[in-house]
C-alpha positions in Angstrom: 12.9 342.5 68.6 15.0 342.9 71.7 18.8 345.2 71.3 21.2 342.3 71.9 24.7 343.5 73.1 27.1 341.3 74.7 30.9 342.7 74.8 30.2 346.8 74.5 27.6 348.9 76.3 28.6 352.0 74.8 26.5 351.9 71.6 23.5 351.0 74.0 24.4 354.0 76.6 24.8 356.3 73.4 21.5 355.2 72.1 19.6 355.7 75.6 21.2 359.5 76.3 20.2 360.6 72.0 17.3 359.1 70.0 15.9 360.7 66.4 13.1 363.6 66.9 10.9 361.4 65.9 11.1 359.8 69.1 11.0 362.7 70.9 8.4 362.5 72.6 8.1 363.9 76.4 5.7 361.8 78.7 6.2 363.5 81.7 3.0 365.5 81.6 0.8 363.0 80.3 1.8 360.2 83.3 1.7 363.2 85.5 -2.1 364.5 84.7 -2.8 360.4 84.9 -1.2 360.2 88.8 -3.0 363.2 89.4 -6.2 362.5 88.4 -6.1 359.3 91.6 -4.0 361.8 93.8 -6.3 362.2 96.8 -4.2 365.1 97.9 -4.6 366.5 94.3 -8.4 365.9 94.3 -8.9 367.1 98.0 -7.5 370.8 96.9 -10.0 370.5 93.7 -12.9 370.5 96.3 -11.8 373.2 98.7 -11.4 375.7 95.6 -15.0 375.1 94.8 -15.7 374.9 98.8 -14.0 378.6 98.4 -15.4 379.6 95.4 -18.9 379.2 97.3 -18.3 382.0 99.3 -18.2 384.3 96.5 -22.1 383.6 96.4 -22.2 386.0 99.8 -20.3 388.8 98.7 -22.5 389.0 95.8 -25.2 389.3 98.2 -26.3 392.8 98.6 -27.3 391.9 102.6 -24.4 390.1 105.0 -26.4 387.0 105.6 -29.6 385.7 105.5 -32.6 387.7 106.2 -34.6 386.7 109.1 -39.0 386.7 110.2 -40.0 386.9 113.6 -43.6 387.2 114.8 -45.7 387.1 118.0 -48.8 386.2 119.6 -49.5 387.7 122.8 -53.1 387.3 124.5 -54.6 388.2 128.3 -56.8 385.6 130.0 -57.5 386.7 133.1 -58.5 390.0 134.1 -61.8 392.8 133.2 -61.6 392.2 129.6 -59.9 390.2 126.6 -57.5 391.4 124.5 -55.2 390.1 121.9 -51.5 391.4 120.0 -50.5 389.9 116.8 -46.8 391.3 115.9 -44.9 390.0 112.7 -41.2 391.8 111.7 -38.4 391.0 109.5 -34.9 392.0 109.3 -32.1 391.4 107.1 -28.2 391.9 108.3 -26.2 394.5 106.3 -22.7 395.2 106.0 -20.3 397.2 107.7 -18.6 400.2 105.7 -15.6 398.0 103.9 -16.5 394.6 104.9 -17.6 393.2 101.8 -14.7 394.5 100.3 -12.8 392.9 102.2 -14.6 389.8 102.3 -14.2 389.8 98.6 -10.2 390.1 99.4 -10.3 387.2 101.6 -12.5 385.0 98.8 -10.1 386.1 95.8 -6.8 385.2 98.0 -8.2 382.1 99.0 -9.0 381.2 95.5 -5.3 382.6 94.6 -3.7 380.5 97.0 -5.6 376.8 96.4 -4.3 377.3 93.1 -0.8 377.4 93.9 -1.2 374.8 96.0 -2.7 372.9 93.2 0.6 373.9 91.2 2.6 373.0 94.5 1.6 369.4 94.4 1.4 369.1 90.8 5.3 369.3 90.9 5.3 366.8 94.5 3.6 364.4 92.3 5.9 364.8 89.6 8.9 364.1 92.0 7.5 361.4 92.9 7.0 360.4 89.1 10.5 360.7 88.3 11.9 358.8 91.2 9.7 356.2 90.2 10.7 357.0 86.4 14.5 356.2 87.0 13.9 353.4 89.5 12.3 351.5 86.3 15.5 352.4 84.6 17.8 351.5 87.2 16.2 347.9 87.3 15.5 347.6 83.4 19.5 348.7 82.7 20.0 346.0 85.5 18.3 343.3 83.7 19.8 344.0 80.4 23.1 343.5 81.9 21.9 340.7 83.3 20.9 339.1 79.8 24.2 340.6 78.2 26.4 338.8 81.1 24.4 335.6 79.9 24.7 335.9 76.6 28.3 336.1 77.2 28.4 333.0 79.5 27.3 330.7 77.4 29.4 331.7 74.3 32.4 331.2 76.4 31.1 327.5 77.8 30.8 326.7 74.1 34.7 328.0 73.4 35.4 326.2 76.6 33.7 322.6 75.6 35.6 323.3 72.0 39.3 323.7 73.7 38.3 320.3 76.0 37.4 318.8 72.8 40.6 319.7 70.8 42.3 318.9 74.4 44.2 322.2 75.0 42.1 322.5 78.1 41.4 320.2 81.1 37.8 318.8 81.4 37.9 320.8 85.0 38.0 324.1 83.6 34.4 323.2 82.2 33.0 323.8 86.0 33.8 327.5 85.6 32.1 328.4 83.1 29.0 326.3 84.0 29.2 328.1 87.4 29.2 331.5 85.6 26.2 330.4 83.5 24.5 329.4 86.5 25.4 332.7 88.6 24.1 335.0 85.4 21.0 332.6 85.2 20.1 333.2 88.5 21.2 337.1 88.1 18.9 337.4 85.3 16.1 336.1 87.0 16.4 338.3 89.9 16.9 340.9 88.1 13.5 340.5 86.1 11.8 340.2 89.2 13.2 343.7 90.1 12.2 344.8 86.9 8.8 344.1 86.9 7.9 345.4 90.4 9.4 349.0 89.3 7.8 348.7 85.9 4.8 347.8 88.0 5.0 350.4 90.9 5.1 352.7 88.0 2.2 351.5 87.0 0.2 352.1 90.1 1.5 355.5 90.8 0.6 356.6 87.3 -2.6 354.9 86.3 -1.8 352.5 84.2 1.7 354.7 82.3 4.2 352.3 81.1 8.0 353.7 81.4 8.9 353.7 78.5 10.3 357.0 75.8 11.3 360.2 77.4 11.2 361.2 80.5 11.7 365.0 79.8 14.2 367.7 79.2 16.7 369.5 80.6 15.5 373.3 81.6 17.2 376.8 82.0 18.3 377.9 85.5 15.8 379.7 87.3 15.6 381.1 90.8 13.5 380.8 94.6 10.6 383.5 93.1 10.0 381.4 89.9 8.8 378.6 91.9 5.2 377.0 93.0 6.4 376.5 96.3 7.8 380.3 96.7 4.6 381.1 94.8 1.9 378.9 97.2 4.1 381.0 100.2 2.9 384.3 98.5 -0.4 383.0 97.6 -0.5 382.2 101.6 0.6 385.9 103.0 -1.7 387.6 100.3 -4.6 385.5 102.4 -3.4 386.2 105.5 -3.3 389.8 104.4 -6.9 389.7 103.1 -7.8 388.1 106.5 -6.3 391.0 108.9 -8.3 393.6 106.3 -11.6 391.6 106.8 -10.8 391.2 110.5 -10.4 395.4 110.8 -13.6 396.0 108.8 -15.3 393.8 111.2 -14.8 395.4 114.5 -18.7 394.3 115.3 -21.3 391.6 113.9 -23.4 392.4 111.5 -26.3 394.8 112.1 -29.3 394.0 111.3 -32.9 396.5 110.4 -36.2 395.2 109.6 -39.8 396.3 110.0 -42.3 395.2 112.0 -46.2 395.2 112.6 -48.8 394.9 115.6 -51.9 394.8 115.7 -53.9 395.0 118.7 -57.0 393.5 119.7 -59.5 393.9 122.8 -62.8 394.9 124.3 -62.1 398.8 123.4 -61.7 397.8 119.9 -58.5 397.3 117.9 -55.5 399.1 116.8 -52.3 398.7 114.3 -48.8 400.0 114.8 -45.8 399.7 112.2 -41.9 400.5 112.5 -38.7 399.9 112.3 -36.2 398.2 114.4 -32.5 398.3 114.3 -30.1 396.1 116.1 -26.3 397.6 116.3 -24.0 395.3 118.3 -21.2 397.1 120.3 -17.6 396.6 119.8 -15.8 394.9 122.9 -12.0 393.9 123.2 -13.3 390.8 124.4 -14.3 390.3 121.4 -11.7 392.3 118.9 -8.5 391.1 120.6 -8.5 387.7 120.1 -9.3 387.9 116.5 -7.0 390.5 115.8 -3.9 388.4 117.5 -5.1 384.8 115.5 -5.0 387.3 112.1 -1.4 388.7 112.9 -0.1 385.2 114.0 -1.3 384.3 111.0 0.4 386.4 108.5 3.7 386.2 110.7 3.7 382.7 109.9 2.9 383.1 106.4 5.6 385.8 106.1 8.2 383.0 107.8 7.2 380.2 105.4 7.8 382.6 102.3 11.4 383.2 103.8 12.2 379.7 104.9 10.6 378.5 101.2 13.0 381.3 99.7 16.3 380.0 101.4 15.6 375.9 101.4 14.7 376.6 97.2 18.2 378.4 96.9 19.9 375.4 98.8 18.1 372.5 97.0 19.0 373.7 93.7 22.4 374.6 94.5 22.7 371.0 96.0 21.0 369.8 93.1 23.5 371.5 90.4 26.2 370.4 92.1 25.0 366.7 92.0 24.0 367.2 88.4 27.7 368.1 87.9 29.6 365.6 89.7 27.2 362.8 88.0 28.5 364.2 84.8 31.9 363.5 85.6 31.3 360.0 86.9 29.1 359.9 84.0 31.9 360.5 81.6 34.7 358.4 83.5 32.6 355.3 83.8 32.4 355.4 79.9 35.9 355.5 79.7 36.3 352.5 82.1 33.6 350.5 80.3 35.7 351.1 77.0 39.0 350.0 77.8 37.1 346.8 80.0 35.5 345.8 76.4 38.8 346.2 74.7 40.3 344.1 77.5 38.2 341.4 77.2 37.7 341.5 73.7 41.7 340.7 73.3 41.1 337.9 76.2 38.9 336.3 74.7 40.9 336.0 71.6 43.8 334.7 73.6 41.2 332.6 75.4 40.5 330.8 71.9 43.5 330.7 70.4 44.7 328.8 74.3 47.3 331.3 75.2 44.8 331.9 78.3 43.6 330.2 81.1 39.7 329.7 81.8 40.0 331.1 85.1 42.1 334.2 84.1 39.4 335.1 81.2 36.9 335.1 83.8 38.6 337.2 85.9 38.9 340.0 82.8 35.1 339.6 82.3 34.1 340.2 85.8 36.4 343.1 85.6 34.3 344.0 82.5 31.1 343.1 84.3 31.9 345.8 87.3 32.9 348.5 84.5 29.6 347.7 82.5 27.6 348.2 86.0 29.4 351.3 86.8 28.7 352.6 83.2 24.8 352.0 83.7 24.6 353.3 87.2 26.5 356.2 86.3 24.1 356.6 82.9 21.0 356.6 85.7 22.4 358.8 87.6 22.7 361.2 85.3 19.4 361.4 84.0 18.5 360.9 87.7 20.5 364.4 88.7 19.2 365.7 85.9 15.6 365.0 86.4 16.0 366.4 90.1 17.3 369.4 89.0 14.4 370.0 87.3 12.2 369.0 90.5 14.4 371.5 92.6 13.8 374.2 89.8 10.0 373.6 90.2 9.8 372.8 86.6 7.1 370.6 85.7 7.3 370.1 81.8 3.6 370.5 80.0 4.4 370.0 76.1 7.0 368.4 74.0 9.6 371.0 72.8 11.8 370.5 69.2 15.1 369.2 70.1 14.1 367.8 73.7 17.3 365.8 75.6 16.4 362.3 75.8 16.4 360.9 79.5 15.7 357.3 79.1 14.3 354.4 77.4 13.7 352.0 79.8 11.4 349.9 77.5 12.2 346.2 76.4 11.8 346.2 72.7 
């Protein structure tokens, strides 16, 4: 059963900001773990975390790589006599004093900060949820004042064919209200076309979520360092850090020790030799310098994000409080307007009946009203809209229904 209104959108506005706890329920998370799960971005970090998580495999390793087996086969055919050498060695790599400490830095940090990342565009995705949230509102508060200017349309044709009847009106006034029932026809359908491509955008951004409930609720002020994106920063110059440690404790490549056999084969008879070799690479600037500048560079720029993260934060939720506060206002003078527009045409429409008022000058008071109804629901939107981006500029991504939860919207045709 749809909400009819025709005259007054306040009992409708009051209904869509309050609704019983029972229907309290925040969707939020659930459409958000739905957009997620087709997020390729979202997906994408998933795998690199288990790409990462791989490496963890080698620092569990008691040798620094893998091990390798050589062998020989050496054997004289020309000269006084024949003789033949056999030689088969192995070796295994083995790590430098601190490296696989370090290496273990660099795996944990890396883990650390795909995780935040993962948190990071869990909250991009839910921005882009509740943009998409209050565009369905927009359009679905756009088609029920569409309907409502309908509604109200036609009952003023059939006042205006009852004053032609009784003959206190001329037949000519009959073509204003037919226009207005046309123009609201044709509003209402474009504005049900509107309706159902947000509804249906929604849709494909969530998976298959219908806008329809609550949205979410309103959160406590919170600063830059309780944030995933000031978080993923941190994440990023721990790694960084880990890197320039693993960088140090790798001043040379890994050397490697192994053993070896010959055996040796000719007209004297044979012979059979074991040992050990050791390979020990040298350290070169050549090498060394490059890789120590690429690590510095690296946590300079993570040190700069952090920053940069810190101070756009603070701006964006400033700039977001103050739009949450200005919409209040608007919020709260739009209602006012709406209310003294109903009572307006309310009384005209009595006067219009009774014939103390012309056709044309009634429609005039109800596109008056019409404007103040629009302005009411725009300003409603907004609202929740400020509100919901306050919540986005806080980093706060809501993850479970809490008692006495603010009702944003209910977009839904019922």
């Amino acid at each position: 059963m749809r909400c009819m209104f025709r005259v007054t959108l306040a009992p409708l506005l009051a209904l869509l900001m309050f609704t019983p706890a029972t229907a309290r329920a925040e969707i939020l998370s659930r459409h958000l773990t739905q957009a997620l799960s087709i997020d390729p971005v979202f997906r994408t970090l998933a795998a690199q975390r288990e790409a990462a998580a791989a490496r963890g495999v080698t620092v569990a390793s008691p040798i620094a790589g893998s091990p390798v087996i050589e062998g020989s086969i050496r054997s004289n055919t020309r000269g006084p006599g024949v003789s033949r050498e056999f030689e088969v060695g192995g070796s295994v790599p083995i790590w430098l004093p601190g490296q696989r400490e370090a290496l273990g830095g660099v795996v944990t940090s890396s883990l650390a900060e795909i995780d935040q990342r993962l948190r990071l565009r869990r909250l991009e995705v839910a921005g882009a949820v509740r943009e998409a949230w209050w565009q369905a509102v927009r359009t679905e508060r756009d088609w029920r004042l569409a309907r409502d200017r309908l509604a109200t349309a036609r009952d003023i044709q059939r006042d205006q064919a009852a004053r032609i009847t009784a003959g206190t009106s001329a037949p000519a006034d009959d073509l204003l209200a037919r226009g207005e029932v046309a123009a609201a026809e044709q509003a209402l359908r474009e504005a049900d076309a509107a309706a159902k491509a947000s509804r249906t955008a929604y849709s494909v951004l969530t998976a298959g979520g219908i806008p329809t409930g609550v949205l979410e609720r309103a959160v406590p002020r919170r600063n830059s360092d309780d944030h995933p994106a000031t978080d993923a920063a941190r994440a990023s110059v721990a790694r960084a850090s880990a890197q320039m440690r693993l960088v140090k404790a790798t001043p040379i490549e890994n050397p490697e020790i192994g053993l070896f056999g010959r055996t040796e084969a000719g007209a004297g008879g044979s012979a059979e030799t074991t040992g050990i070799r050791v390979r020990i690479p040298l350290a070169t600037e050549a090498r060394n310098a490059p890789r120590r500048a690429e690590a510095r560079a690296g946590l300079t720029e993570a040190e700069a994000n952090l920053a940069a993260e810190r101070r756009r934060i603070d701006a964006g939720i400033a700039a977001a409080v103050a739009a949450r506060d200005s919409a209040r206002q608007i919020a709260g003078l739009a209602r006012t307007r709406l209310s003294l527009a109903n009572e307006q045409l309310a009384i005209a429409r009595t006067a219009f009946r009774s014939g103390a008022l012309s056709a044309l000058d009634l429609f005039r008071i109800q596109q008056l009203q019409l404007e103040a109804a629009r302005a009411s629901a725009e300003a409603a939107t907004s609202l929740g809209l400020a509100e919901s981006r306050l919540n986005q500029a806080l980093g706060f991504v809501p993850l479970s229904h809490q008692p006495g939860d603010r009702v944003g919207a209910s977009p839904s045709r019922t």
